[in-house]
Structures are given as structure tokens and as C-alpha cells.
N, C-alpha and C positions, 0 to 999 in steps of 0.2 A: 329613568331618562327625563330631560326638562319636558315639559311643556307649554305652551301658550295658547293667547285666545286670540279669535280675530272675528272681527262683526262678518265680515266676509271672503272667502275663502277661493278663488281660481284653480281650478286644480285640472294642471295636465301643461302648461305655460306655452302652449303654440299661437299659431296665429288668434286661433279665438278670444285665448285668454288676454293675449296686448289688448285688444279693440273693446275686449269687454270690459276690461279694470279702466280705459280711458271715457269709457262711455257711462260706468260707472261716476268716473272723479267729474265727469261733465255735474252731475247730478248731486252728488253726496262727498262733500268735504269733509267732514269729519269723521265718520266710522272708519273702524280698522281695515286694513286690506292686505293681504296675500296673496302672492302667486307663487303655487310651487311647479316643478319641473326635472323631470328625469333628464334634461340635456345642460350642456354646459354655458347654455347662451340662453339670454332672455327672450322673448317671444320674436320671431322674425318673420318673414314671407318667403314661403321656400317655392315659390315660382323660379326664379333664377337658379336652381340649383342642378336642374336637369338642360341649362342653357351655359352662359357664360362661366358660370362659378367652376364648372368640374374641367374647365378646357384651361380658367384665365389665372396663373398665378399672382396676382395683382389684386384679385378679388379678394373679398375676406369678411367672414361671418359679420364683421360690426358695419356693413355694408348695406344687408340684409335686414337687419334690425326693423320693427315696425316702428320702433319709437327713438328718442335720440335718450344715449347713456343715462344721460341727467333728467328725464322724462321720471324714473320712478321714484329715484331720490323725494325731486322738488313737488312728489303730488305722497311722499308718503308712504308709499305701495315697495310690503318688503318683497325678495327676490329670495326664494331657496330653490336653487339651482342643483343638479346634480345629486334628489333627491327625490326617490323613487318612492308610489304611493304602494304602499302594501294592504291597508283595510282603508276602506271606509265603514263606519258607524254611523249608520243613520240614527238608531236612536237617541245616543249620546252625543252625537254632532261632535264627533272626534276623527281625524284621521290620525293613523299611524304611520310611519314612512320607515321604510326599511333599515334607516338607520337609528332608526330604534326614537327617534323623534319624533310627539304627538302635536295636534296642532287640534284645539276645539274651535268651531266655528255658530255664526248665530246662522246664517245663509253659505250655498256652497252652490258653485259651476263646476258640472263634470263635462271637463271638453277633453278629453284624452286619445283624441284622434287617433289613427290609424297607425296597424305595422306591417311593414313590408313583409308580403307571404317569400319564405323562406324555402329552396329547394337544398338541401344539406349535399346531396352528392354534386350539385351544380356550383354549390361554395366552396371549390377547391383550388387553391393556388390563388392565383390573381385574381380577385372577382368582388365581388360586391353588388347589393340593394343599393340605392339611394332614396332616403327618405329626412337625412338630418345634415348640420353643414358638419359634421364626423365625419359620414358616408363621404360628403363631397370630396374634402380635404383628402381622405384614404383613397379615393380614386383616383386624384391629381398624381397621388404617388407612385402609384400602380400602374400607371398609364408612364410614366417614367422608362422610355427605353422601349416604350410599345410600339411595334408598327400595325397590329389586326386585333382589330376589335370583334366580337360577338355580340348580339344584343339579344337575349329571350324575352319576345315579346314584343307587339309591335303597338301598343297602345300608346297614351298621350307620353308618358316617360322614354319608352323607347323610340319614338319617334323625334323627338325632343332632342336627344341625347344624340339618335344618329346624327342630326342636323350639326351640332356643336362638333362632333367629334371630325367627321367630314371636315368641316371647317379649318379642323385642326392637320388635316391632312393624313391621317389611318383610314386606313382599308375596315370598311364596315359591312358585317354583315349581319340580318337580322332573323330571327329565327323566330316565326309564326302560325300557333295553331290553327286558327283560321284561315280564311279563300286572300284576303286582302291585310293590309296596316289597317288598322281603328275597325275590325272585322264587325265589334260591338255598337258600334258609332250609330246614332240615328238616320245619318244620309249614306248610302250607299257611293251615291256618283261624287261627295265630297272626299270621302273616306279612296276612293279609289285614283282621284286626282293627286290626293296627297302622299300616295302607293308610288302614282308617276313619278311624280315630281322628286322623290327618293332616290328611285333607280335612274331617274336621268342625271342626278347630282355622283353617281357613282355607286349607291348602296346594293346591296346585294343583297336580297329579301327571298326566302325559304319559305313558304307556306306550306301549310295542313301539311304542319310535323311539327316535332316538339324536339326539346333537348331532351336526353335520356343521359350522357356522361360528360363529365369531363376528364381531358388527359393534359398531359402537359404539352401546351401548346395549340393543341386541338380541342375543340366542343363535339361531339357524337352527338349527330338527333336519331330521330327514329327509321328514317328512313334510308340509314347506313352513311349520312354524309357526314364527313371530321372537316369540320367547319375549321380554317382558321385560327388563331383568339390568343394572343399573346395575353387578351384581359377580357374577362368576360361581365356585363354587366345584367344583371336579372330583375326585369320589371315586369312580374305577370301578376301582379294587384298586391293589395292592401286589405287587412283587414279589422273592423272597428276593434278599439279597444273596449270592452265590455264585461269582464271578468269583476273587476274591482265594483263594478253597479252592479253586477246581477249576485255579488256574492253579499253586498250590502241590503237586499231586499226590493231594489227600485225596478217595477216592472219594467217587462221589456216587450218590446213592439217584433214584428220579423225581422229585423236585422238590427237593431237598435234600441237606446233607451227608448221608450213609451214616454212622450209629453204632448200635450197641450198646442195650442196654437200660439200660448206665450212661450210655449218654452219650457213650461214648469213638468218635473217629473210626477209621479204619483206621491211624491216624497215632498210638500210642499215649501220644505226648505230649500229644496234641490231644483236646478234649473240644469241645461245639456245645450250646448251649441256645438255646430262642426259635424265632423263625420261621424258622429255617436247617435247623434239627434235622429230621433224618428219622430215625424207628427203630422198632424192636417195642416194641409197648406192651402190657404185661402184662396192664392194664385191659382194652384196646379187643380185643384178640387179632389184633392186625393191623397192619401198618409203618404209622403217621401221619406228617405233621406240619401242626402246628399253628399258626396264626394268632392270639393274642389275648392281651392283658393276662396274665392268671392263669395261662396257659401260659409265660410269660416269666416269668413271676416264678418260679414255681415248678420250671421246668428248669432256673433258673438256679441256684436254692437245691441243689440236684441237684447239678448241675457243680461246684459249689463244694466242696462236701463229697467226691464224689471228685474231685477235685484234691489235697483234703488226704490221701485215701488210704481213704474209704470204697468198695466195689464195689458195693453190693446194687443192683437194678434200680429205676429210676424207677419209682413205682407210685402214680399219683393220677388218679381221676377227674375227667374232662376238665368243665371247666367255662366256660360263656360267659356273659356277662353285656351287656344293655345297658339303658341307660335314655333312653327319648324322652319327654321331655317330665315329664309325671306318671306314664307306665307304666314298670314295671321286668320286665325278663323275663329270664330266667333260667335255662339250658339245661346237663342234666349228664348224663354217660356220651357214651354214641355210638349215637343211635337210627341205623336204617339203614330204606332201603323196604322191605325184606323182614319190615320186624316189625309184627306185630299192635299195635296204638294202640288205646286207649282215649279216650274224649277228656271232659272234663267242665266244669262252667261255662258262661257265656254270654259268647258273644263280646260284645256290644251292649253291655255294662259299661263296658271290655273286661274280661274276666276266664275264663283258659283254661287248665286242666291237664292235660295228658298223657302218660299212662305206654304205653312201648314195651318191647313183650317179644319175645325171637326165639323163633322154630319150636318150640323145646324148652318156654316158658313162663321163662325166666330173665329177671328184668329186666335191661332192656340201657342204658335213657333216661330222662330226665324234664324235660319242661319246660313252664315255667308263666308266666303273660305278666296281671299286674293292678296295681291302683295300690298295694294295700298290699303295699309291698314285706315289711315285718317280720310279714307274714304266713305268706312264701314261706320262713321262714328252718330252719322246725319243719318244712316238706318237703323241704328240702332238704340238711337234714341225715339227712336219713330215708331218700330215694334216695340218696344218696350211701353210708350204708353198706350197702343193697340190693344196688345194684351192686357195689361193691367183693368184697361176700359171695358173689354172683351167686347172690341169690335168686329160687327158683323160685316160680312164684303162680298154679303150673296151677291148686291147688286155689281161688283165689282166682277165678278169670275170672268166676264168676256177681257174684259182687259187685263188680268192675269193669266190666261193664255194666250196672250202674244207676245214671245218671243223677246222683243225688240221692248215691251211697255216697260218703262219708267219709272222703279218702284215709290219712289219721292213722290209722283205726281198722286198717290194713294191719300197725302196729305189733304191735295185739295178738294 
């Protein structure tokens, strides 16, 4: 089979790898560049896919895109598409790709992010993961003639999805092994607002029970109820893609590649962005790794740049985002249970702000859950360089337990 050579290598073509190969060409014009990819589209932001994309037929994969068509042409950077990594070779800095094509590299990013945890008896008839705009597309079709949807699982996807699908006018119901939706979610009273806000939109929410069958027509959980489901959709997590690094030799951390605060794996050729990435995080003070959009893009922007030859440590406040429906919420730093919360707003809006400080009084968290999102945008710029600063707000605690206090006026 042919081969070829490239100074630099992306490997896994999702959101990291866009941001990283652009963050890259910021820096280094001339070295070879690659990005490969097991899906049929160049790198995109699959934020919208569990929103407009699966409801809008009008939407469409080059939509999504991180970068425009002629982005990888005009900076150089080839595209092998629709081609599945089977080894990597650390010693010999060679991949192998299942169709039997090798690719040697001088440097390599392993960003091969996450795959949708799969329930096979729950994959029957009409149903589907969503994780790629494949999944999307396959859903739009399936949802074709639907009138009752099922959803297992009431995390960011599930909730996401019920919001779209509502919209679309199906009977939704969702199916939840935990007490609440976002049962895992760091704020209780956020997570339980956006519970409401569900079932007052119409949703139908089953907790602490799980699916156990599907029949045609119907979902079975545990608790003996045949749910609905003309389609059923299964969002109960992801997991790192890791197989192709740990079979290459690249330590591995608890759930993830083992790197550095640059980035770089134990493999000094090798760097890891996205949901793979395990490391010390300057911010959090403590080895993560991370799941979401903004962490992808922004580890990738990272890897990119030391690739080209920058060292300094990854250093950005961890930020998540989702939107259901008409709520936007918005979560930054790394609140933990051991920190003192403030909490402010009225859920019944929805509308809920909360600042977390540890033991010492340093802000550590902030997160805020209402419809005006371009509300949230002057806090969140706010907290964000808080934490960064790791400002202290001992003196501050009387006026964040009032109610009514002002979190802007923290500024002054």
C-alpha cells in the first residue's frame, strides 16, 4: 500500500483537530500537514446537532463546518476523510489506517474524541446515538412519520434534543436513572429548574428507572412502564476513544491520555487535545479531563501552537455551555461540593446565579441558568477573570448573602 510523509499529523479530524491545524498554519507555513478522520466531513462543531440540525431539514453538515471549504485547500492542509485509524506507531511515527494506507509523521495530535456508549437491545427499530452529522441526518429520517419520541437519558444531549423535538411538536418522553434531568450536574437547584421547565413545556420525564427493552412502538423500563416511541433516541454518555494510544504505548492517566500541562503525551512527539486529554490544569489545580465543545476547541488551539514549538501551559477557564430550549446556562471554573455556594435569582423564571468559593474564600465557580442569555455575558466575563485571578471575596461573604446583592457590583 502507498505511503506518505507529513511534518505533522492530526489525527481523529473533530472539532480539536480544525482549531488545532488553524492554530498551527497561524504559526508554521511551511511544514507538511494532515488531518485524518473516520467521518465524511471535515472537522465541524457538533453543538448544533442535538438542537436545530436533528429537527431542521434545511440545515446541513457544511453549515457546521469550523472552517469555510476553501480554508484547507488555501493554507495547504490535506483532508483524508472517511478513513479509520487502525495503529499508531510511536516508534516509527507511522500510522496505519484501515484501508490499508500508511501515513509517517515528524509530530502527531491524538484528538479522537469520544463514542457514543451503545445499548444494542435499546438499538432496535427506529433509534439511534447522536454523536456525528450521520447520526443527525439518520434521525431526521427516522423521525419521518413520528409522532412519540423516547429519550434515555436526561443529560446535556437528552435535554437538548427534548427541547428541539417539543419544538417540533412530538410527544416526548424521557427516561432517567437519576432523582432529576442533569442528575450529575454540579448545581442541584439549576439542574432541577431545568427538570421544570421541561415538564411545563410538555415533556414527560420517568426517573430512577432505566430502559431495559425495546418493542415496536414501545420502550419498556424497569419499572414495567412501555413508554411510547415511535423513535427512540439514547444519550447515556460517551466514551474516550483510547484503544489506538494505549495500544501504541502512550501512558495513560484515569480515564485518559497522560500529558503534561502542554499538552504533550509521555511520547514527546505526541500531543492529545479534547476529550482524550488527561493533565494538570493550572486553572482547576488538579489532573482533569474534560468533555465539551469549548474544551475541544480550545485544547486544540493549545496543541496546535505547541506543535509549532510553543511550551507554556494550557491555561483557560473551564467553561460549559448548554441551551434547552429558551434557557441558556452557562457554567465556568470548577465548583466542587466542598465549596461554599451562594445562590441567587428565582428558579420559577427560570433564572439562577451561583457563585462558589473554597474553604479559604477564593472564587473557584460560577454558574448561571436564564433566558436572557446576553445577559449572562457581563458575568461571565467577570467570573472568568475572578477565577483566573483566584480572587478572594472573604471580605465580600455579607453581601453575597443577600438575596437581592448585585453580582456586577463585585466588580467594584
Amino acid at each position: 500500500m502507498s505511503k506518505q510523509r507529513y511534518d505533522v499529523l492530526f489525527l481523529g479530524g473533530g472539532t480539536s483537530c480544525g482549531y488545532a491545524a488553524a492554530a498551527f498554519r497561524e504559526r508554521d507555513k511551511e511544514s507538511t500537514v494532515a488531518i485524518v478522520t473516520a467521518e465524511d466531513q471535515p472537522p465541524y462543531d457538533r453543538p448544533p446537532l442535538s438542537k436545530k440540525f436533528i429537527v431542521r431539514e434545511d440545515f446541513v453538515p457544511e453549515d457546521i463546518h469550523a472552517k469555510d471549504p476553501s480554508f484547507y485547500k488555501d493554507n495547504n492542509i490535506d483532508l483524508f476523510l472517511q478513513e479509520r485509524i487502525a495503529q499508531l506507531d510511536a516508534e516509527s511515527r507511522e500510522v496505519v489506517l484501515e484501508s490499508g494506507h500508511r501515513l509517517e509523521y515528524g509530530k502527531a495530535l491524538y484528538a479522537l474524541g469520544s463514542s457514543p456508549i451503545e445499548i444494542p437491545e435499546l438499538l432496535q427499530g427506529e433509534s439511534a446515538t447522536l454523536r456525528t452529522t450521520q447520526d443527525g441526518l439518520k434521525i431526521r429520517r427516522q423521525l419521518a412519520g413520528a409522532k412519540t419520541v423516547a429519550i434515555v437519558g436526561g443529560g446535556y444531549i437528552g435535554a437538548e434534543a427534548a427541547a428541539a423535538l417539543l419544538d417540533k411538536g412530538l410527544a416526548v418522553t424521557i427516561v432517567e436513572r437519576g432523582p432529576h434531568l442533569w442528575s450529575r450536574f454540579e448545581s442541584r437547584e439549576v439542574a432541577q429548574a431545568l427538570h421544570a421547565y421541561l415538564e411545563q413545556r410538555g415533556a414527560r420525564i420517568l426517573v430512577n428507572t432505566t430502559a431495559v427493552e425495546r418493542k415496536p412502538g414501545v420502550l419498556v423500563t424497569s419499572d414495567g412502564n412501555e413508554v411510547p416511541a415511535d423513535f427512540v433516541l439514547l444519550g447515556v454518555g460517551a466514551r474516550p476513544n483510547l484503544d489506538v494510544a494505549r495500544a501504541a504505548g502512550l501512558e495513560m492517566g484515569e480515564s485518559g491520555v497522560q500529558a503534561n500541562s502542554n499538552l504533550r503525551t509521555s511520547d514527546e512527539r505526541i500531543w492529545v487535545a479534547g476529550d482524550v486529554a488527561e493533565y494538570p490544569d493550572v486553572v482547576c489545580g488538579r489532573t482533569v479531563r474534560i468533555e465539551h465543545h469549548l474544551h475541544a476547541k480550545w485544547t486544540g488551539e493549545k496543541a496546535g501552537a505547541a506543535l509549532a514549538g510553543e511550551t507554556s501551559a494550557y491555561r483557560r477557564v473551564p467553561y460549559f455551555f448548554s441551551d434547552v430550549g429558551e434557557l441558556s446556562m452557562i457554567l465556568r471554573g470548577d465548583p466542587r461540593p466542598d465549596h461554599q455556594v451562594f445562590t441567587f435569582g428565582d428558579p420559577r423564571e427560570p433564572l439562577i446565579s451561583q457563585v462558589f468559593l473554597d474553604p479559604g474564600g477564593i472564587v473557584r465557580g460560577f454558574i448561571d441558568l436564564r433566558k436572557d442569555y446576553k445577559a449572562q455575558e457581563p458575568l461571565d466575563e467577570m467570573f472568568e477573570q475572578m477565577i483566573l485571578a483566584q480572587k478572594n471575596l472573604s471580605d465580600r461573604i455579607e453581601d453575597l448573602q443577600k438575596p437581592s446583592f448585585d453580582l456586577l457590583d463585585l466588580n467594584g
